[in-house]
N, C-alpha and C positions, 0 to 999 in steps of 0.2 A: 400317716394314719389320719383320719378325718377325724373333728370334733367330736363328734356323737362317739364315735369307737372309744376314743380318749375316755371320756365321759363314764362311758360303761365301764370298760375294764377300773378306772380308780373308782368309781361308786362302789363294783362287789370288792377289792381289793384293801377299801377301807373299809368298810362293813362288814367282812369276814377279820380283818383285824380285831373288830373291838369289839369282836364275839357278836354280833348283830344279827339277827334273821330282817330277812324282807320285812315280813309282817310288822317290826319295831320300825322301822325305818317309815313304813307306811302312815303305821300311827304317830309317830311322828312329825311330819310333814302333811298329812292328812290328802294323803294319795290313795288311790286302790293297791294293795298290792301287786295285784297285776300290772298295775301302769311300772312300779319298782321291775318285776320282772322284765315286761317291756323293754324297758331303760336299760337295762346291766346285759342286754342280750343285745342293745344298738340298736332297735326297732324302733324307736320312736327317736324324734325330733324334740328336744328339750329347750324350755324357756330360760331365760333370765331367770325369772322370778322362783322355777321351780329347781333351777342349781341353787341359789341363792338358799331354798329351802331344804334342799338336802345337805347343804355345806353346814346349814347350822345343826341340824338334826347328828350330821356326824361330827362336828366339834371340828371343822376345817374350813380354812380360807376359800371361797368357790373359786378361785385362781387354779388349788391344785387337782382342782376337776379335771380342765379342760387341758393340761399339759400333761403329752404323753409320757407315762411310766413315770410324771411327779410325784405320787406316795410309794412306789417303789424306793425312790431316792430319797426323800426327804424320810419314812421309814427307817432306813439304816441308821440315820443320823442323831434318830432320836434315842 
């Protein structure tokens, strides 16, 4: 699975976790929503800087962005 895929599936995966809408996530990190859409859907190409900004916005290390099905896993465990 390529990076971005990765990316998306854990971004909505944790943000439907902790009860999140897009729109929170958005203001948040001070993105358009639609770019959040974008993202969780694998359409866009994501930065550094803006994992960086949703890892904080969702209270997670941007490490378990990019590893596939790692809040699946580290999920259970919590």
């Amino acid at each position: 699975m390529a990076l971005r895929e990765n990316v998306a599936g854990n971004v909505r995966a944790i943000r439907l976790a902790r009860g999140m809408r897009q729109k929170d996530v958005a203001e948040l990190t001070d993105l358009p929503r639609s770019y959040i859409t974008q993202l969780e859907k694998g359409d866009v190409n994501i930065t550094v800087e803006t994992i960086e900004r949703i890892a904080v916005a969702l209270e997670v290390n941007p490490l378990i962005l990019l590893i596939e099905g790692a809040w699946r896993r580290s999920d259970r465990n919590q």
